[in-house]
C-alpha positions as CSV (number, residue, x, y, z in Angstrom):
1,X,-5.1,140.0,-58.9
2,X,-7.0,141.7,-56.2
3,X,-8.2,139.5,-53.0
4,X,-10.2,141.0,-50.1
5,X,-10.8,139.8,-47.0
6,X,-13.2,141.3,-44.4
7,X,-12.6,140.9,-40.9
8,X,-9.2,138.7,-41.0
9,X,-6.4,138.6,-38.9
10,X,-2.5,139.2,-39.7
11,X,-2.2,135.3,-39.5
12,X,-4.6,134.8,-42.0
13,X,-3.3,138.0,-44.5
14,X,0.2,136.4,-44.5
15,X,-1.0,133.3,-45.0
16,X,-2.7,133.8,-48.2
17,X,0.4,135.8,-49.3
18,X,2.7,132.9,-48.7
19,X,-0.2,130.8,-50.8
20,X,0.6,133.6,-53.4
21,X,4.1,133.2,-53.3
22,X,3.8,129.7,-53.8
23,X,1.8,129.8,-56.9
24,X,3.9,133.0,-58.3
25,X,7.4,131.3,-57.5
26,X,10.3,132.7,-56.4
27,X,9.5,136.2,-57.9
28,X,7.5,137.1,-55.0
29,X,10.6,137.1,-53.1
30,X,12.5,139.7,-54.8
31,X,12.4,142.6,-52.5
32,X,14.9,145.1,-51.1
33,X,12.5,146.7,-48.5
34,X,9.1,146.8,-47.3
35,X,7.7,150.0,-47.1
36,X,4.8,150.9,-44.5
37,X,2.6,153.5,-45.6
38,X,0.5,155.0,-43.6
39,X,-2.2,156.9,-44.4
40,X,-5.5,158.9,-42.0
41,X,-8.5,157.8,-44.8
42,X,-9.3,155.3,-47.1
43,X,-9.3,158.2,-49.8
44,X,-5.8,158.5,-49.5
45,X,-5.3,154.7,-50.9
46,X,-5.1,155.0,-53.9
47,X,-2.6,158.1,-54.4
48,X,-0.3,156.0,-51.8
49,X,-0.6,153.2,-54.2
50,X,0.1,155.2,-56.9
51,X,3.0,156.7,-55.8
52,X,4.5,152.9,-54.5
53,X,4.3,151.9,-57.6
54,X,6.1,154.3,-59.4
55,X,9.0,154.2,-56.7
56,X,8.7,150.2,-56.7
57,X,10.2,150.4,-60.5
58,X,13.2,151.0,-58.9
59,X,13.1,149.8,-55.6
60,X,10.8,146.0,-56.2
61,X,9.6,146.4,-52.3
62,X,6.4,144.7,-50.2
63,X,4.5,147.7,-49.5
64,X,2.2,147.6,-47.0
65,X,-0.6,150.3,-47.0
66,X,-2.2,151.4,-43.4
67,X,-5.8,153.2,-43.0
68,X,-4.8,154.5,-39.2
69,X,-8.1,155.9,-37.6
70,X,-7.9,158.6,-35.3
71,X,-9.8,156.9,-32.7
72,X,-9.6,153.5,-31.7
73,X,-12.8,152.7,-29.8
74,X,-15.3,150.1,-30.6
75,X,-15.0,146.5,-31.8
76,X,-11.8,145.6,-32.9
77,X,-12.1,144.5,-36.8
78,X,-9.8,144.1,-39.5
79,X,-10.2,144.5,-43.0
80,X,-7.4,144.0,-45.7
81,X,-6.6,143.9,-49.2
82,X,-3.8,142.1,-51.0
83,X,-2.8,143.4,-54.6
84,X,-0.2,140.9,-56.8
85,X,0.6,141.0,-60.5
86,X,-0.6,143.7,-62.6
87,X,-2.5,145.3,-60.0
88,X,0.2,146.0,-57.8
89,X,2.7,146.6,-60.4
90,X,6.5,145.4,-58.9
91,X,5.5,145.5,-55.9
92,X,3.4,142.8,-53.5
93,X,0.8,145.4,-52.2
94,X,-1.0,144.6,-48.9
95,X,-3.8,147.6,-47.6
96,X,-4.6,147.2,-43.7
97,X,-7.8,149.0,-42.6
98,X,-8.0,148.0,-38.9
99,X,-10.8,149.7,-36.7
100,X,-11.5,149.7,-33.0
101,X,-9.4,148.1,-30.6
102,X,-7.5,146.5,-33.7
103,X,-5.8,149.7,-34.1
104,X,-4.2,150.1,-30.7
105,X,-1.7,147.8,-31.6
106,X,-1.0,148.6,-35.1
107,X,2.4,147.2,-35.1
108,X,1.4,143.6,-33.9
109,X,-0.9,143.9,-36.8
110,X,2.4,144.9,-39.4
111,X,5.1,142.3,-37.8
112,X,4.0,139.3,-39.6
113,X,3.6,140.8,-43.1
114,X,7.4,142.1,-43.0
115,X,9.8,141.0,-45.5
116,X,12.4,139.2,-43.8
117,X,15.7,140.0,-43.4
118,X,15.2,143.3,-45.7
119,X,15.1,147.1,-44.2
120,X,11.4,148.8,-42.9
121,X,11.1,152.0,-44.4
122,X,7.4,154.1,-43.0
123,X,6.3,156.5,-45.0
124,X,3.7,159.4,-43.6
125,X,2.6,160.9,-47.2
126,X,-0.1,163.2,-45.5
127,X,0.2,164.0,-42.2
128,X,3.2,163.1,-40.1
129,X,2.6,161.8,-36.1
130,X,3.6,164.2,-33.2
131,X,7.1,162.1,-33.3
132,X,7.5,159.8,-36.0
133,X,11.0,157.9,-34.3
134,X,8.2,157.2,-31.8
135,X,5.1,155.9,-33.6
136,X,4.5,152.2,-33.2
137,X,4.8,151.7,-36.9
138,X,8.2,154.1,-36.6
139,X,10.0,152.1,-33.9
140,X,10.1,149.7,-36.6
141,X,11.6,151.3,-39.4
142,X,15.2,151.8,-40.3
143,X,13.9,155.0,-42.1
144,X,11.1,157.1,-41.2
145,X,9.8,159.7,-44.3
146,X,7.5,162.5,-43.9
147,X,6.0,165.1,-46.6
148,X,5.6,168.8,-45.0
149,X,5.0,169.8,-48.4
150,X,1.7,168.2,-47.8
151,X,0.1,170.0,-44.5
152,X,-1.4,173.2,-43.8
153,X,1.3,175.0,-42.4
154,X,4.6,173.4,-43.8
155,X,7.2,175.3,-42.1
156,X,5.2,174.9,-38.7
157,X,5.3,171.3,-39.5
158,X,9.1,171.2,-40.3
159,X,9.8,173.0,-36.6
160,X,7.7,170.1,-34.8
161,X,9.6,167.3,-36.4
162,X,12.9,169.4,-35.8
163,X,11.9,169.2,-32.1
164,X,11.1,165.3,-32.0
165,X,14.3,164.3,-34.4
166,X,15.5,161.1,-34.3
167,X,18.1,159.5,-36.7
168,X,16.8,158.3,-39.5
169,X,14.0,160.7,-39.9
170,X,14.1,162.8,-43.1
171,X,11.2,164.9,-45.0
172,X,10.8,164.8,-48.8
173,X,11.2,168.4,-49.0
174,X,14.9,168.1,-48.5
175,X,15.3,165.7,-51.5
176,X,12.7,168.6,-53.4
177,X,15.8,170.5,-53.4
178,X,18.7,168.1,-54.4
179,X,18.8,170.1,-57.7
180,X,18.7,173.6,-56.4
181,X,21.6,172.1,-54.1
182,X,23.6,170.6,-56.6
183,X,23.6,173.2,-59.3
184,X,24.0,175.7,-56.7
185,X,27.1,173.5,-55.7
186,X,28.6,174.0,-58.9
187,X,28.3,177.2,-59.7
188,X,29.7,178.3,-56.2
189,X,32.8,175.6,-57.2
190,X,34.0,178.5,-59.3
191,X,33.6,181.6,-57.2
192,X,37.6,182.7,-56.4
193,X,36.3,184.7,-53.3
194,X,33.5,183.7,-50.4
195,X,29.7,186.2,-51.0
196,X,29.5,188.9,-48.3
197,X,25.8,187.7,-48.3
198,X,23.0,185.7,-49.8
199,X,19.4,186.2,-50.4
200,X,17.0,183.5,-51.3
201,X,13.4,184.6,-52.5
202,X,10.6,182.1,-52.8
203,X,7.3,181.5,-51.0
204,X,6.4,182.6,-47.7
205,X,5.3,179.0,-46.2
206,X,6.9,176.3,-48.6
207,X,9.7,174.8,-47.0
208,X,12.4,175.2,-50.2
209,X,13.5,178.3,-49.4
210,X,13.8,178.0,-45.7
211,X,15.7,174.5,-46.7
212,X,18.3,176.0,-49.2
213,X,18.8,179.0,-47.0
214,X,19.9,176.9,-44.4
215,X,21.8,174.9,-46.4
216,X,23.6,177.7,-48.0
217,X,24.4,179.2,-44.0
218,X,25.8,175.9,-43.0
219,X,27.9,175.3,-46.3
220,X,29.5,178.9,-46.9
221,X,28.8,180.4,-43.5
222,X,27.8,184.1,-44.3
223,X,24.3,185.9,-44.2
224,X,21.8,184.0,-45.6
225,X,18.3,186.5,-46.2
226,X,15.3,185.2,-46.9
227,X,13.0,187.2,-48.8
228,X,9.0,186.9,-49.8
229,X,8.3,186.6,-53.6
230,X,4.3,186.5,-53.5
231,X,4.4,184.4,-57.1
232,X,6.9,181.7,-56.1
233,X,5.7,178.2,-56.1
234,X,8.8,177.1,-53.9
235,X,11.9,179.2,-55.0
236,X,12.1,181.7,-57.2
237,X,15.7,183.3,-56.9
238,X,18.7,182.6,-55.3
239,X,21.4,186.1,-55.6
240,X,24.6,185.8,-54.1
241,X,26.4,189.5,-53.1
242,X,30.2,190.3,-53.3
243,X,32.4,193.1,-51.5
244,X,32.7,194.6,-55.1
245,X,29.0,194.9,-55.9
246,X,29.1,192.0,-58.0
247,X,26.1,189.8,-57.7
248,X,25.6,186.0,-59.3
249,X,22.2,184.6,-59.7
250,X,20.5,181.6,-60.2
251,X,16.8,182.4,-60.6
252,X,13.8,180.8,-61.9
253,X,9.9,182.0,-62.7
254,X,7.4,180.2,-60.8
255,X,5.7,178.9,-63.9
256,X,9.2,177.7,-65.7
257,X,11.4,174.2,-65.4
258,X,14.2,176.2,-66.7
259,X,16.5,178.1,-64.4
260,X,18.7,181.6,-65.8
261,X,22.6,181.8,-64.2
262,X,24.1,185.0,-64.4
263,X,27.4,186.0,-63.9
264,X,29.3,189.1,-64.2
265,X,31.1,188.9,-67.7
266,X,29.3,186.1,-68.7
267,X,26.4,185.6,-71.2
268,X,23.3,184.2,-68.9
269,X,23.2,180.5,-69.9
270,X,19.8,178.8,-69.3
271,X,19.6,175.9,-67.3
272,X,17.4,172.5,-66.7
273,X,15.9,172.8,-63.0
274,X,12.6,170.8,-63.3
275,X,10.3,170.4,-60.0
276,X,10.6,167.4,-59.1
277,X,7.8,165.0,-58.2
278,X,6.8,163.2,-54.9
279,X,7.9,160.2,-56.5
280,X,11.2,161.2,-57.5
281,X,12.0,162.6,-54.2
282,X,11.0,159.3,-52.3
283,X,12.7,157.3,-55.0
284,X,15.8,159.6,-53.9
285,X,15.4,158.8,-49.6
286,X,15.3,155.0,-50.6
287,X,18.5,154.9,-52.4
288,X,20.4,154.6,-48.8
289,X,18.9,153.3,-45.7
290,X,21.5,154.8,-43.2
291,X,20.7,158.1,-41.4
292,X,21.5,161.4,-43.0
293,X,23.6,162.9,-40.7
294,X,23.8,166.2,-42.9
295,X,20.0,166.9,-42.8
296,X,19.9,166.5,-39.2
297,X,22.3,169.0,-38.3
298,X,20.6,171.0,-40.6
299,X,16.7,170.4,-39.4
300,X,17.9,171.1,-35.6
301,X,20.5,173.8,-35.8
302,X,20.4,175.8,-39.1
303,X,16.6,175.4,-39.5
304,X,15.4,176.7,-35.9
305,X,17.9,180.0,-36.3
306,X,17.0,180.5,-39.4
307,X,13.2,180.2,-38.7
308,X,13.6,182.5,-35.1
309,X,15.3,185.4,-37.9
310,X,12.1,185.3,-39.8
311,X,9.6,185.7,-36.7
312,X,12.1,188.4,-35.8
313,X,11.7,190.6,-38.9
């Protein structure tokens, strides 16, 4: 069911969503989270929706989609659109296009369409603000999620929000590389001596590599070199160096889902190391609502040092 309502109010958007609720039962109160979503154009609707309702499979949330205009002059008006039932998949769906003076206070237009007593998560899927912990529609989330993967210049994006952190922020391109991480966990489980050096390879501007080189610094504290492969998507090898020449590497073409570890002594054993999708990363930052402490360290410490090494080569 899809209802429209042209130049509402808040009041009257959560009023015909408690109507809703009364005719759907106690369903319609099943949600651990709403999730704001905020989006610059009404183009970018309908991949917001899509991706909601993929996450809401596992996380039933009240997601609430928000057309923010870049200016807010002119008459204030406000348009919406509430989705329930098999439009809107598990998830209540509410899309708020304010314009004028009606978006100079977006949150007052969000607060009454909150699920109570259940965490705000706001999601920036396109473009992130100058400092998300500060955005109206930030201040009142627990969680605050942003996509670099998404803008022009990713890595430039990724220095700005390092700048602005606040805890609680996190990017998706962190949880991009919770496989690289984990396999890259276990295979340095079994080294019996620390690398005299690393060197990541992958693409010039996509956050991965700057991400797991950072990560890798942090975690085993040696050299960490980041290297240009002009074909990688995101990363393409990861070779650690021993005082005895000995190398171990976990590598993987730019047009493969399947990683190749290999080891000195050791046949090369393929490995499952899909890319993983926008929805499984944000289905990954919703599984815990408290700040990650690990990736903040990370986005203002290891990142900026890192990033200053690369200007300086």
């Amino acid at each position: 069911m899809i209802i429209t309502l042209k130049n509402t109010t808040s009041a009257e958007v959560a009023s015909r969503i408690v109507e809703l609720r009364d005719e759907r039962g106690s369903a319609a109160l099943s949600r651990v989270l709403t999730l704001l979503i905020c989006v610059p154009d009404l183009i970018d609707v309908d991949n917001a929706i899509e991706v909601s309702d993929a996450v809401s499979r596992e996380h039933p949330c009240r997601v609430i989609v928000i057309v923010e205009p870049e200016s807010t002059e002119g008459t204030a008006r406000l348009n919406a659109q509430i989705r329930v039932g098999d439009a809107a998949g598990l998830s209540d769906i509410i899309i708020l296009e304010p314009r004028g003076e009606a978006a100079s206070n977006i949150d007052s237009l969000v607060m009454p369409l909150l699920q109570s007593d259940t965490p705000v998560v706001t999601y920036w899927p396109v473009v992130p603000p100058q400092n998300p912990g500060a955005h109206p529609l930030g201040r009142l989330a627990v969680k605050r999620i942003t996509d670099s993967r998404a803008t022009e210049c990713p890595m430039d994006t990724l220095s700005a929000l390092s700048a602005v952190y606040t805890p609680g922020d996190t990017d998706l391109a962190w949880a991009g590389v919770t496989l690289w991480r984990a396999l890259l966990a276990a295979v340095a489980e079994d080294f019996d001596r620390l690398p005299t050096s690393i060197r990541v390879a992958g693409n010039a501007t996509h956050p991965s590599p700057f991400l797991v080189a950072a990560w890798l610094h942090h975690q085993l504290g040696v050299p960490v070199e980041r290297v240009v492969d002009p074909e990688a998507l995101t990363i393409t090898d990861i070779t650690f160096f021993f005082d005895d020449d000995e190398t171990v590497s976990l590598s993987r073409s730019a047009s493969s889902s399947v990683a190749r570890l290999s080891r000195p002594g050791l046949e090369d054993r393929s490995v499952n190391l899909a890319r993983r999708s926008v929805q499984d990363s944000l289905m990954e930052d919703l599984r815990r609502m408290d700040p990650d402490v690990y990736y903040g360290e990370l986005l203002t410490k290891e990142l900026p040092r890192l990033a200053a090494c690369s200007e300086g080569e």
